[in-house]
N, C-alpha and C positions, 0 to 999 in steps of 0.2 A: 454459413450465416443462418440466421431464425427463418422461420417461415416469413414475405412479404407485410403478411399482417402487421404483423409484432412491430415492423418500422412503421409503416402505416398508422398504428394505434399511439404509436410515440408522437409521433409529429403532430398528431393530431390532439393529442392530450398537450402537447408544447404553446399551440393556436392557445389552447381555451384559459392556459396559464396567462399569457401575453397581451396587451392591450390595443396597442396595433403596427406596423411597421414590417418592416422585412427582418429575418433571421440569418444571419450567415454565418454560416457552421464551415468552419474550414479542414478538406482535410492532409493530413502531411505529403512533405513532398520527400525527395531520399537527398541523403546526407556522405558529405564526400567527409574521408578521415582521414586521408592523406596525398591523396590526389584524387583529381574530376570523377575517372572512371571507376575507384575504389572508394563503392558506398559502407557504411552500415548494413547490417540485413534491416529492411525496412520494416516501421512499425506504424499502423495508424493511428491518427489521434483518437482520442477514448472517444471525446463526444459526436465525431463524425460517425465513429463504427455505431453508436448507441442509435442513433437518427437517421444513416443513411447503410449502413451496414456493409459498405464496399469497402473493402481489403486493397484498394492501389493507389499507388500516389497522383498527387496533382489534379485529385480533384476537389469541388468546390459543390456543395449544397444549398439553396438558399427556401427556406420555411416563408411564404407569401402568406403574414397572418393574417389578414382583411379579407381577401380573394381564395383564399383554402386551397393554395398551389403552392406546390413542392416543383424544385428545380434541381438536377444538376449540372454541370460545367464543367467538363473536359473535355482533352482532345482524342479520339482516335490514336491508333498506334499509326505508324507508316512502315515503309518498306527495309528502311534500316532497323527499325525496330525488330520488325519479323526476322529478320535475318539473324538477331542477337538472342532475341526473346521465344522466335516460333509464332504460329499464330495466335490472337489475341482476341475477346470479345470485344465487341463493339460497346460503347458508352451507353448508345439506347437497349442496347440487350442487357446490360446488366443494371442500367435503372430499373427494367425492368421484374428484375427481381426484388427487388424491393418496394416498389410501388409508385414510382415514379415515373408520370407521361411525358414531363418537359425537359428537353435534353438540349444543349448547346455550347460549340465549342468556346475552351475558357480564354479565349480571346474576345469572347464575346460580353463578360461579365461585367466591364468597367464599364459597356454603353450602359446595358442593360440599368445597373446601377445608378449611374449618372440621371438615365433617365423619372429612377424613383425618386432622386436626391431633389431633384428640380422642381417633381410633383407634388416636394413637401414632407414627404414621406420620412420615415428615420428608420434608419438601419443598426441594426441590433450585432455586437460582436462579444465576443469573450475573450479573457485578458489572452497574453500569448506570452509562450516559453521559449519560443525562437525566436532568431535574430531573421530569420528566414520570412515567419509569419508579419514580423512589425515591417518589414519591407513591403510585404503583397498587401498587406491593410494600406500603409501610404499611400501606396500607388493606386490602390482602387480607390480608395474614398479622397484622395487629394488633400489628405491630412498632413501637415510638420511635423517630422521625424518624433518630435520631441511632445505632440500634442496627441499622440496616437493613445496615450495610454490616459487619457483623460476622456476619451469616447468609449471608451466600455462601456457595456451596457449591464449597471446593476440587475434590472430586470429581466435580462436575459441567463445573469447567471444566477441569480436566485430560483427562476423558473426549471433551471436545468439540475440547478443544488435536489430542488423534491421531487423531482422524477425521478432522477440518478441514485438517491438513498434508498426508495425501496424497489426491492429487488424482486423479481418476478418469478413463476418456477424454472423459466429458461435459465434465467440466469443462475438463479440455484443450482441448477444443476449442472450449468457449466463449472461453477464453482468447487464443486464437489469431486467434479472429473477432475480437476486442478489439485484440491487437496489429496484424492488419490494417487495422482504422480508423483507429491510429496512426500507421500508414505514410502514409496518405494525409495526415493531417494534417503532420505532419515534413516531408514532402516539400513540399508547398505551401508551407509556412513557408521551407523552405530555398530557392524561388523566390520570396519575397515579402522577403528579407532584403534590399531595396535602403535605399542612400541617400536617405533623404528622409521615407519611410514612420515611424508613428509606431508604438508597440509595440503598442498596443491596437488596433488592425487587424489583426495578426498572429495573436494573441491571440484576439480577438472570430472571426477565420476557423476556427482550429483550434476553437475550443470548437461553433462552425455544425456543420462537420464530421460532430462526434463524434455532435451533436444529430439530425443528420441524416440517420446510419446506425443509430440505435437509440436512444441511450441518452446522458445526459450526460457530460459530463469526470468521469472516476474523482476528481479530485481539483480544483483551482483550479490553471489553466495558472499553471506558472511560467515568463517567458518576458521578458529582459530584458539591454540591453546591458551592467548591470552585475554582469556573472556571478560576482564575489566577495561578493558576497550571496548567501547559498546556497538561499535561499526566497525570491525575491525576487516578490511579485504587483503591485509597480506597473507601471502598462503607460501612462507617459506618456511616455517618453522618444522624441525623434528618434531612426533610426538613421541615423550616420556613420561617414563613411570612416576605415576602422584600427581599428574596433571588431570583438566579435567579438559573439553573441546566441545566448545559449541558452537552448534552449527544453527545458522537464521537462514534460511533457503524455501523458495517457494519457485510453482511452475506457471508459469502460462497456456492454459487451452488454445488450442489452434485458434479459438474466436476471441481470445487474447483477455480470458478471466482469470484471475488470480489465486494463490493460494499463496500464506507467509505460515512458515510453522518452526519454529524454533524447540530443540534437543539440546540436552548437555548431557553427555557419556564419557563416565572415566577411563581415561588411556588404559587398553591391558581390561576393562570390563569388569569392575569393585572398586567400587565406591569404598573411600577411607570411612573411618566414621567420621571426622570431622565434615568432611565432603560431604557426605550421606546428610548429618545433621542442617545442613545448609539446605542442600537441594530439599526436602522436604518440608524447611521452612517455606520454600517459593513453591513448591508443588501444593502447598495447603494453600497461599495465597492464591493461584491460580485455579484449585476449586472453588474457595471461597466465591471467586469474583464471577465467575460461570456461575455458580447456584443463585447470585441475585440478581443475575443480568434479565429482566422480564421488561415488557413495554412499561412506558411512564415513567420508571426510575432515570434519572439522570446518572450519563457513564463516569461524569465524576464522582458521584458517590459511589460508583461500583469502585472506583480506584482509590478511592481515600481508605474504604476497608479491607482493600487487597494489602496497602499498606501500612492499614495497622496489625496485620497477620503478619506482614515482617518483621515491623517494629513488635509485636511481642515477640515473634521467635528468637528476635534476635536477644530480647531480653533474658529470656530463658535459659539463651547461652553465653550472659554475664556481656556482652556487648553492646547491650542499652541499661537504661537505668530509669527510674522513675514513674511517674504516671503514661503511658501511653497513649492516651487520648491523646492528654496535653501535649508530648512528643508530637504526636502528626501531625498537629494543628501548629506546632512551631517550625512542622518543616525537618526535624530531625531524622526522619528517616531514610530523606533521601541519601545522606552520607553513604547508603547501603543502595538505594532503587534510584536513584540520578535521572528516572524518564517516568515518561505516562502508560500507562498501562493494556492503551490502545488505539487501534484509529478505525475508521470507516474502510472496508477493502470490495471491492468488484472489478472493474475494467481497469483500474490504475491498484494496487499494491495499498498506493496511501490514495484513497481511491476520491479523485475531484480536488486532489492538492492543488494539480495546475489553475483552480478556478478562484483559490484563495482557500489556507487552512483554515483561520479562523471562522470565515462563512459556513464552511462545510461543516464542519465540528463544536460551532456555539452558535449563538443566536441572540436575541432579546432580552430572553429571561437567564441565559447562562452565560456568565462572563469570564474571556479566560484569568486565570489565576499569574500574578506574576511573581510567588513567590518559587526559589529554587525548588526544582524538581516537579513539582506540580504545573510547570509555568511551561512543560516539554510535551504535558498531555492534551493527543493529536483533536481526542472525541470527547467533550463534556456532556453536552448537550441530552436531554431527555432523549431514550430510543423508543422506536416505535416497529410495530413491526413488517420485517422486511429488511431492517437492516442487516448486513453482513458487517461482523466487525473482528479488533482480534482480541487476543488477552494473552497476554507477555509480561507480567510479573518477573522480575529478578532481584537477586544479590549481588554486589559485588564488590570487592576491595581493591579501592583505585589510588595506589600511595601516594600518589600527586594532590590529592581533594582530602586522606587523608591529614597528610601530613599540614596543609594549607588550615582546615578545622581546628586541630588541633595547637598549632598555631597561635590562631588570633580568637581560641574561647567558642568557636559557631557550636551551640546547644552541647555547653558541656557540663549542662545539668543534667544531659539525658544520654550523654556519649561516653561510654568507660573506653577513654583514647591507649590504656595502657594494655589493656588486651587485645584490641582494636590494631594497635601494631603487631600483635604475633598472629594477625591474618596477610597481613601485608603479601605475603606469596604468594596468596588463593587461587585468586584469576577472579570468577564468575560464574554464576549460572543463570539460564533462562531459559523458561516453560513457555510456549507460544502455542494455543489455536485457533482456531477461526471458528466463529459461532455465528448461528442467523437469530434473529430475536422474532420468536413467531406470534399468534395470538394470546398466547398464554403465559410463557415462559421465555425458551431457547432451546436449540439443535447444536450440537457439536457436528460440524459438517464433517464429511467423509470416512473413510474407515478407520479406525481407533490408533491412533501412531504411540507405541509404548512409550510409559511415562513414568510409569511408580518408580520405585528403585529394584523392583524383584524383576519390571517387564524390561525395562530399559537393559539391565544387567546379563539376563537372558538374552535378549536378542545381541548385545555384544560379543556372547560366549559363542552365537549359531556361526555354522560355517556359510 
């Protein structure tokens, strides 16, 4: 964990956002997958680690903003514990690392509560992703099942939304240690891309990896030769010759910050040219949108000219037609980029999804878009600096949306459907990294994971 300060200085910057009431910040308990004793490997909730910085389950924090007392709430281990576990720190010992004096067991929480509830007071929550969490909300605040999720506390999660975006140098730098694990995975992956190999090898090495420098895969590798499925986790496939295999895989820091970085490497290491031609139509998109990403611009605008660098490439290779402007504003190039170009990433991956995307990712003045393709992007919103985000540009040929377009006429003043079929076999590609947006400009976090088609191709070829 951070130095105690660093929770200290959150909680207390949380107080000055908040008007008045309790905070409770809950954090995870562990999760059975197929019977009692066979958990998950546990993870904690982001916004507990952010605020109280403890790493174990079943415990409970609560921000006192009127009175400038921090609490938290758990039990001690016992004697079957230690027998399973070994011995364990004490609850006050390890509030103590983080800066907290008032400690009491979490059977204690519901008086404790009750008692604020009575004095008038209101208690602040944030939504929940568990069936787990809306049960302990009930039971402590003596809410109806069905009425739990109408006591969220906007204020609580808007105060949490601008804390959480910008990013500190701790965090940075956890982040960076995260996309460094990434490199190594990428890489290996881009020497294991041969003919013959099956995906799940590739797959099962990168997720070793990640496991083996700290911490799990931020998310479930995606990693697969058919790259027009955009979330693709089956990892049965042979790889063969004239295929291409992208891999979207990122690691988690032992203090659980994220890295997402997305590679496409052709099986066997040579890029066709047709291939070639592609990938560097999304390799220009994905400079593109790096070079304009600086505070104050809004990340939709960084992604509407990510893809209008598609939409011309693709014109250039007789696949679009027409005005291009006009094309992205009608929405035509999704046929080719089907998603947003990126999201917010730190402690969560899609980082404060659980809190609400569109909160995290738009605001006031930026509303999301509901036209197709554009209507999938995570971050619009003006950036500022301190955020960490990503940029994942791709192409891809998905015969099911083609064939559907082409069909029922969708922008076929701007789609040549008749060549557009002789991609049909493609797969896909996508460039992924992760940027901070500093005072100035931006940083391409961690060490350089190859990407051109001379670096990519080389590292394919290394033993």
């Amino acid at each position: 964990m951070f130095k105690k300060e660093v929770y200290i200085d959150r909680r207390n910057r949380l107080k000055k956002e908040m008007s008045s009431g309790l905070a409770l910040i809950f954090g995870n308990t562990e999760a059975s997958y197929n019977y009692p004793a066979n958990t998950y490997h546990f993870r904690q909730d982001s916004d507990f680690l952010y605020f109280f910085g403890l790493d174990h389950p079943d415990f409970v924090g609560v921000v006192d903003i009127d009175n400038n007392k921090d609490y938290i709430f758990a039990n001690d281990v016992d004697i079957e514990d230690i027998i399973w576990m070994g011995p364990q720190p004490s609850v006050k010992s390890q509030a103590a690392l983080v800066g907290v004096e008032n400690t009491a067991p979490y059977n204690d929480l519901a008086d404790f509560l009750a008692v604020q509830i009575r004095a008038g007071r209101k208690v602040h929550f944030l939504p929940y992703y568990r069936g787990d969490r809306l049960v302990q909300i009930k039971q402590l605040l003596g809410l109806l099942t069905a009425r739990v999720k109408d006591y969220v506390s906007d204020e609580l999660v808007k105060a949490v939304i601008k804390l959480r975006s910008i990013k500190d140098k701790y965090e940075i730098a956890e982040i960076e240690k995260a996309v460094d694990i990434a490199y190594d995975m990428h890489t290996t992956a881009m020497k294991m891309a041969k003919v013959g190999v099956v995906e799940r090898e590739i797959a099962g090495t990168m997720e070793g990896i990640s496991l083996a420098q700290g911490g799990p895969v931020s998310f479930p590798v995606i990693l697969t030769i058919n790259g027009q499925t955009l979330h693709n986790h089956y990892h049965g496939n042979t790889l063969t010759e004239g295929r291409m295999m992208i891999a979207d895989a990122g690691a988690e820091t032992t203090m659980h910050y994220a890295s997402d970085i997305t590679r496409t490497t052709p099986v066997g290491g040579k890029f066709s040219q047709r291939q070639k031609e592609i990938y560097e139509v999304v390799l220009n998109a994905n400079m593109k949108a790096i070079d304009l990403i600086k505070p104050g611009i809004e990340y939709r605008e960084v992604h509407l000219a990510s893809c209008k660098v598609i939409a011309e490439g693709m014109k250039a290779l007789g696949l679009m037609k027409g005005d291009m402007d006009d094309a992205v504003k009608a929405g035509a190039h999704a046929l080719f980029m089907p998603h947003g170009l990126g999201h917010m990433m730190g402690l969560d991956v899609h980082d404060m999804e659980g809190l609400g995307e569109n909160i995290v990712g738009y605001d006031e003045n930026t509303k999301r878009s509901s036209q197709f393709g554009t209507a999938y992007l995570r971050l619009g919103r003006k950036l500022q600096p301190g955020f960490v985000l990503t940029v994942e540009p791709g192409c891809y040929f998905i015969p099911e949306l083609i064939d559907q377009w082409k069909k029922e006429g969708t922008n076929a003043e701007f789609i040549n459907f008749d060549k557009v079929e002789t991609y049909k076999d493609f797969g896909g590609v996508r460039i992924e990294d992760d940027v901070l947006v500093t005072e100035t400009g931006n940083r391409v976090l961690g060490k350089p994971i190859p990407k051109t088609v001379a670096e990519v191709e080389a590292m394919a070829a290394a033993n």
